[in-house]
Structures are given as structure tokens and as C-alpha cells.
C-alpha angles and dihedrals in degrees: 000000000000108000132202129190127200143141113290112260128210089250087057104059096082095059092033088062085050098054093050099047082054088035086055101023110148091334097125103023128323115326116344137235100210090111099059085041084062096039086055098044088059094057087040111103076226097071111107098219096189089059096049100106134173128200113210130199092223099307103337115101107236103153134028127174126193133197134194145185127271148186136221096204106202121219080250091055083253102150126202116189114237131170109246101194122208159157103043108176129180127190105251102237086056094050132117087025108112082264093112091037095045085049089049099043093052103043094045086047081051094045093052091048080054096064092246109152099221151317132259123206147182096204145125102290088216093058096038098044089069091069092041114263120145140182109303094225085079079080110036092248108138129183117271086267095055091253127124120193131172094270100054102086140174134204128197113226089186134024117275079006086145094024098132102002108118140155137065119336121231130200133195116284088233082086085066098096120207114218092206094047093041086052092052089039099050079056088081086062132074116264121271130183119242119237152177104244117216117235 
């Protein structure tokens, strides 16, 4: 393989929503949305077009990684501003081989150059945990609905970054799929059966 990694370009956003419906394809139930979620984000005042990356294999799009804008939101409707990243999608055939790690390891080593405070996840704890990401609750940072749960993680880009920040996290409301306008939308993509995947 020889990677490269560089910032996502308009020309790009048609393969990379490819790569990521075959990158999420009946993981996690038949069929997947991620791919109209990142259609949405890039037209959401929240995208952070300077942190959407893609890593190539020569020229051939195999990774892509996008991150937004997000809210704590205090108890006192005090807000910090926060990344939430996500979603980070690799081409199966490219997977469990260091692609989603090297992604992730050069666009939180850019946030933090940019001055962002930290980063907040749904993710495996077991994956995420590697690149230092821990439960959220560490810093009083719940869901929107008050709950915290092993999978909701959060990552500190300074020091003290979310020292002081606490509260419910918000994301953008680009992550809100539409059944009726995933349906339309999955109309501009070849057809793929739904399926059950086995674990």
C-alpha cells in the first residue's frame, strides 16, 4: 500500500459516501444511514471542513474521517464548544490494518494544533481507549438525555481542555436520519441487499 493522507475535497464527497455505506453496510442492522448522515454534516454550518480527511491508497479513496461541531450544554444554559468526530468509515477490504488508527491519529494531532478543547464520541471502548478516550463521566459530560454509558467517551486535546466544562452534550441535528429521505437518497446508489450481519 502506499497511503496518503490529505483534507477531503468537493470532488471527493460522492466516493467518499460510497466508501462509508459499504464501510457501514448491515453492521449495525440491515442496511445503514451513515452515509446520508455525512452527506447532511457537510451542508451543517456545524462541519469542520478543515478536519474532514481522506487516506488514499495511491489514488483510490479507502478512509475518510468527519468532524462537527458540538455543545455542553450546563444545567445554567451555560455552552462550551466541543468536536464530536464521526463518522470514520474504511472500505472492508482495507479494514484492521492501522487505516482507521493512522486517520485518527493525524486529525486529533491537527484538532489539538487548532486550539479545540476536546473531543466527544459514541464509539468501542476497546478501540477508542487506545487513543485515549475515556468515559465521559470522568468529566461530568452526560448524553442530551442526562445518561452516561460505557460508549459515550470523551478525549482531552489540552490540558485542562474539559476542565470545567460539564453538562449534556448536543450534536448537530444532521445526525437525525429521515426514513423517507434516506430511502430517496439511497436511490443515487446501486442497489444492495439488506441483511442481518453476522457477529
Amino acid at each position: 500500500m502506499e497511503l496518503v493522507i490529505r483534507l477531503e475535497e468537493g470532488k471527493d464527497y460522492q466516493k467518499v459516501e460510497f466508501l462509508t455505506r459499504e464501510a457501514f453496510w448491515d453492521l449495525y442492522g440491515p442496511g445503514c444511514d451513515e452515509h446520508l448522515i455525512v452527506h447532511n454534516l457537510r451542508k451543517s454550518p456545524a462541519f469542520v471542513k478543515e478536519l474532514s480527511y481522506v487516506i488514499c491508497d495511491r489514488k483510490q479513496i479507502i478512509g475518510n474521517v468527519i468532524y462537527t461541531l458540538a455543545k455542553v450544554r450546563s444545567e445554567n444554559k451555560q455552552e462550551h464548544e466541543v468536536l464530536c468526530m464521526g463518522p470514520i468509515s474504511v472500505l472492508p477490504e482495507y479494514q484492521r490494518k492501522g487505516i482507521g488508527s493512522r486517520l485518527l491519529e493525524e486529525t486529533l494531532k491537527k484538532a489539538k494544533d487548532m486550539g479545540y478543547k476536546g473531543v466527544v464520541i459514541f464509539g468501542n471502548p476497546r478501540y477508542y481507549g487506545r487513543f485515549g478516550f475515556e468515559n465521559a463521566k470522568k468529566y461530568n459530560i452526560q448524553t442530551d438525555t442526562g445518561e452516561n454509558f460505557d460508549e459515550f467517551m470523551a478525549l482531552e486535546l489540552q490540558e485542562e481542555g474539559l476542565g470545567g466544562i460539564q453538562g449534556r452534550f448536543h450534536i448537530d441535528k444532521a445526525f437525525e436520519v429521515n426514513e423517507e429521505e434516506l430511502l430517496a437518497f439511497e436511490k443515487g446508489f446501486p442497489y444492495k441487499e439488506k441483511n442481518f450481519r453476522e457477529k
